[in-house]
VOGU-3710 file (C-alpha; in Angstrom, 3 decimals, decimal comma):
1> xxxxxxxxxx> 7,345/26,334/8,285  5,429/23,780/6,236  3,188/25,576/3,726  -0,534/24,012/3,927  -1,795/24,455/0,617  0,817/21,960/-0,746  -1,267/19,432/-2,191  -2,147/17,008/-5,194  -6,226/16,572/-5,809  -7,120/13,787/-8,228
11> xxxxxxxxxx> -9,970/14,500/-9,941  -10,010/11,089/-11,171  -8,258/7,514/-11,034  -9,471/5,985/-14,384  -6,738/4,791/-16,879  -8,084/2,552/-19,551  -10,815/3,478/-21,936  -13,209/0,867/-20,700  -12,874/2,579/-16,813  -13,267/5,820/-18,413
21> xxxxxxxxxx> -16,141/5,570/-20,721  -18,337/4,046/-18,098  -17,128/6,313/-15,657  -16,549/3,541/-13,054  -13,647/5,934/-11,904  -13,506/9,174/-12,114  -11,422/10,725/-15,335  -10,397/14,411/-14,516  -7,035/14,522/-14,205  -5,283/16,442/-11,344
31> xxxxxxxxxx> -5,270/19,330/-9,464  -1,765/20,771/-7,985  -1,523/23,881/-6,038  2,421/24,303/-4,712  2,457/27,418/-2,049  -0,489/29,036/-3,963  0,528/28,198/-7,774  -2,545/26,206/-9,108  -1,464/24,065/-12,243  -3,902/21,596/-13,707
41> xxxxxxxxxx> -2,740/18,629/-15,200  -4,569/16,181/-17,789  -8,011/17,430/-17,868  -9,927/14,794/-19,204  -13,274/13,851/-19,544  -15,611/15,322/-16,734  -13,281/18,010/-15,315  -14,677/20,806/-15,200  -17,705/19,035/-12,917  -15,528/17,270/-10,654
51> xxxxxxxxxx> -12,992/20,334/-10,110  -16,443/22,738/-9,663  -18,099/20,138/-7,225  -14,755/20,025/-5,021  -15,254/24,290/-5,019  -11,768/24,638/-7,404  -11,355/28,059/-8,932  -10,488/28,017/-12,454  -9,454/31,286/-12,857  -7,063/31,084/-9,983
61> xxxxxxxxxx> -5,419/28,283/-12,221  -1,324/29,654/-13,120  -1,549/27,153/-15,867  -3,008/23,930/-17,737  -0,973/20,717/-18,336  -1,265/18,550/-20,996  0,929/15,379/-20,983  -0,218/14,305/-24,166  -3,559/13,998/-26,166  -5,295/11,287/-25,634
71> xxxxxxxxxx> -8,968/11,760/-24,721  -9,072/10,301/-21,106  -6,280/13,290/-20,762  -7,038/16,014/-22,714  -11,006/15,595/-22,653  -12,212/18,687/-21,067  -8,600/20,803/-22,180  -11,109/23,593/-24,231  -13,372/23,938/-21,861  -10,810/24,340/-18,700
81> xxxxxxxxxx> -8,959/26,615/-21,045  -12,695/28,493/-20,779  -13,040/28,644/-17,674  -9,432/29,996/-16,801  -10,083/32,478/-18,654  -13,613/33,321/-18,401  -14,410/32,386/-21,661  -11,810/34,473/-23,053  -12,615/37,879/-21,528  -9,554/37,315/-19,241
91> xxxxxxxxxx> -6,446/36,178/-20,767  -4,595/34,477/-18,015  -2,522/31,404/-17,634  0,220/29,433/-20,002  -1,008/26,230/-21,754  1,488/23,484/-21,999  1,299/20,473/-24,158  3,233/18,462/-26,776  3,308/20,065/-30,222  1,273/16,775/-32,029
101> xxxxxxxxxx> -1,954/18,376/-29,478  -1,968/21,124/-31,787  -1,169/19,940/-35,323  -3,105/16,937/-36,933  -5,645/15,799/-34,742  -4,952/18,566/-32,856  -7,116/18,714/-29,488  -6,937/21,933/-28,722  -9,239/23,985/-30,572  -7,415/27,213/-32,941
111> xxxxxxxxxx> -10,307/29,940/-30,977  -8,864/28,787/-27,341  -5,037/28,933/-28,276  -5,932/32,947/-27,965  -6,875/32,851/-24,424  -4,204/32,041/-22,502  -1,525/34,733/-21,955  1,109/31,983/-23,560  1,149/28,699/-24,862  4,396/26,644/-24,764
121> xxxxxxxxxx> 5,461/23,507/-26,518  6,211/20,652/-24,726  9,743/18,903/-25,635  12,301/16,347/-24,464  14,683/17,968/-22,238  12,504/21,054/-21,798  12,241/23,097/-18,592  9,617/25,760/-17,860  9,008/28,036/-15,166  5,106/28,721/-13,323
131> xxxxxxxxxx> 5,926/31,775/-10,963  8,276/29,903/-8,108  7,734/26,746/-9,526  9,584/24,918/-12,103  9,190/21,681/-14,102  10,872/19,555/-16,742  10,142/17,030/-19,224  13,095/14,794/-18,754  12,052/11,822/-21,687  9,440/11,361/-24,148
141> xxxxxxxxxx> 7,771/8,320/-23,123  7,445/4,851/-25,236  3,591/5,995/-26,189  1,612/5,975/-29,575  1,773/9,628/-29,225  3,910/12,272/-28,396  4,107/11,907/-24,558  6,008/13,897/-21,352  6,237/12,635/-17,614  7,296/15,686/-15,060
151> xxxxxxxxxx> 9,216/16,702/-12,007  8,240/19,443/-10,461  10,222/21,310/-8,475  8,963/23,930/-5,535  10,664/25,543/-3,063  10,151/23,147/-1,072  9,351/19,872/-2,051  9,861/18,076/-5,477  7,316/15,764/-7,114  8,251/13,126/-9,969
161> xxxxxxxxxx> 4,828/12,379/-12,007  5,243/9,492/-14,903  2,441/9,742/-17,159  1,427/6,806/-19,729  4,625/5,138/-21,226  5,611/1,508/-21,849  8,713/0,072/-19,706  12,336/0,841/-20,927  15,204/0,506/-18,780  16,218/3,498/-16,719
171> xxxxxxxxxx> 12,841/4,909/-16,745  13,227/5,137/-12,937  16,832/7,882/-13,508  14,653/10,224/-15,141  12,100/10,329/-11,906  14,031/11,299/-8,474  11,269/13,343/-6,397  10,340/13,116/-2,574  6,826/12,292/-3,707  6,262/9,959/-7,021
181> xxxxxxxxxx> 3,492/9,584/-8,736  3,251/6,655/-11,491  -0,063/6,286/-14,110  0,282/2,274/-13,886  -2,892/0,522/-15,822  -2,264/-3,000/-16,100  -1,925/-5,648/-13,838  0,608/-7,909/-15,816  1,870/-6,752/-19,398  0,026/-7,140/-22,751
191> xxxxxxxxxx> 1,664/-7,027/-26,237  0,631/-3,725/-27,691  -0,465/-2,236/-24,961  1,823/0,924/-23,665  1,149/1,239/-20,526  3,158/0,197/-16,895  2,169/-2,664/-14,947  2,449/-3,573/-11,349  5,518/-5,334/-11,222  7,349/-2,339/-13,404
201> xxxxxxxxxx> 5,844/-0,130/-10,860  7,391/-2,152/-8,267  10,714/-1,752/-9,686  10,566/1,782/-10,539  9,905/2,537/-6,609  12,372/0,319/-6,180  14,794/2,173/-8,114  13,605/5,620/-7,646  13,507/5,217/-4,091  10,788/8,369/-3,184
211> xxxxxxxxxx> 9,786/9,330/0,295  6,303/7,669/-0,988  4,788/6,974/-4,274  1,283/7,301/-5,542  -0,323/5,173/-8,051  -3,066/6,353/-10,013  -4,940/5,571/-13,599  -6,156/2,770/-13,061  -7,475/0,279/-15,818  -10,243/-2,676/-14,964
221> xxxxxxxxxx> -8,119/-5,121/-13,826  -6,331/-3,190/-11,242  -9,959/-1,394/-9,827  -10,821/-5,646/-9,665  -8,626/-6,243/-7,620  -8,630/-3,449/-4,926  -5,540/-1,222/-5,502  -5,433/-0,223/-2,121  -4,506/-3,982/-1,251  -2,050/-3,670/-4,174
231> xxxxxxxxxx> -0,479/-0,741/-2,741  -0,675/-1,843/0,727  1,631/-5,226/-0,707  4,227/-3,378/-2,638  4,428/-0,928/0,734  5,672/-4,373/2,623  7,685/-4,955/-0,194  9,558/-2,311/-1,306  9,942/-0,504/2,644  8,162/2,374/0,788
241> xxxxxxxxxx> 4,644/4,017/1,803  2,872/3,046/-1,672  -0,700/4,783/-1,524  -3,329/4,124/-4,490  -5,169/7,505/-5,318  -8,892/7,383/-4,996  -11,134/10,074/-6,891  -11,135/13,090/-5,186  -8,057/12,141/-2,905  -6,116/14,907/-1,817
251> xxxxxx> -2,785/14,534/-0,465  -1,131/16,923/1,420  2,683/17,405/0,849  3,353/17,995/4,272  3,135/13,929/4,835  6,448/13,520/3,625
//
């Protein structure tokens, strides 16, 4: 029987720094709960409003996510850490992140590294283990810092999520899931900028071939022009159900 509180909420849809620092989209990352294990991943700038507006619990969070440390992800990371664990009184949860969000320029401040029950490094290769859920890190992505995608696997679904990452061929093996979920910012590709465009999201669906793919994090040009159009063209294109996100969205595992 399917379980109903399989679901992805995105707290936000913004993916470029212009998008996020006038707040045209929301920038809160996401909020998973597989079968009752709440994870929180990317909590950037204006979480902890947007996940307490939508009635989230905190403190019924299993753990916090951190893909890597870049403000529009890792924003609101001491605060959620906070309010897992009620300021500390209540030492609860695992923080996960790459080990450059704790050294120089670390964004995660030394007091909250107390207050969850663990905190594990983040690594190429690595697999961890949230109660009956289970990720990996397959690849660190082509990123100016140290950066993870995941797939997540449940008993019974799994869930492919590539965070921010310039192209490289057979970025798509590393990402099998029923549902995938792709940060793509950019319309076409600009030299220096890494992040994945629309046509390399196009080809990773093609490639990955999930049950349906989300896209999220979006940056100005793609809000311009209307990612739900976009998605609804690369659905016709691809014979896969391409959704774009929209702050707040929550979608519920059980379409697949």
């Amino acid at each position: 029987m399917q379980n109903p509180d399989d679901s992805i909420i995105f707290l936000g849809t913004a993916g470029a720094r212009f998008v996020v620092t006038k707040q045209l989209l929301a920038s809160g990352g996401a909020w998973l709960n597989f079968g009752g294990v709440e994870l929180l991943l990317d909590p950037g700038p204006g979480c902890l409003v947007y996940s307490t507006k939508k009635k989230l619990d905190a403190t019924r969070l299993k753990a916090i996510i951190l893909s890597h440390k870049h403000i529009d992800h890792s924003g609101d990371i001491n605060i959620m850490i906070e309010a897992m664990t009620e300021g500390g009184f209540k030492r609860r949860g695992v923080l996960f992140a790459p080990a450059d969000a704790f050294s120089d320029g670390a964004v995660v401040f030394p007091y909250a590294l107390d207050y969850p029950q663990k905190v594990e490094i983040l690594k190429e290769g690595g697999r961890y283990v949230v109660g009956d859920v289970s990720f990996h890190t397959p690849v660190r992505h082509r990123h100016p810092v140290e950066t993870y995608g995941f797939v997540f696997h449940t008993p019974r679904h799994t869930v492919a999520w590539i965070t921010d990452t310039k192209y490289f061929d057979g970025l798509a093996d590393y990402y099998h899931g029923e549902l995938l979920v792709i940060n793509v910012v950019m319309l076409e590709p600009k030299e220096g900028v890494d992040h994945l465009t629309i046509p390399e999201a196009k080809k990773i669906v093609q490639e990955a071939r999930p049950k349906a793919a989300v896209l999220t994090h979006f940056g100005m040009g793609i809000w311009r022009s209307k990612p739900w159009e976009i998605a609804q063209r690369l659905t016709e294109e691809t014979g896969i159900k391409v959704i774009a996100a929209r702050d707040g969205m929550k979608f519920e595992l059980s379409q697949l």
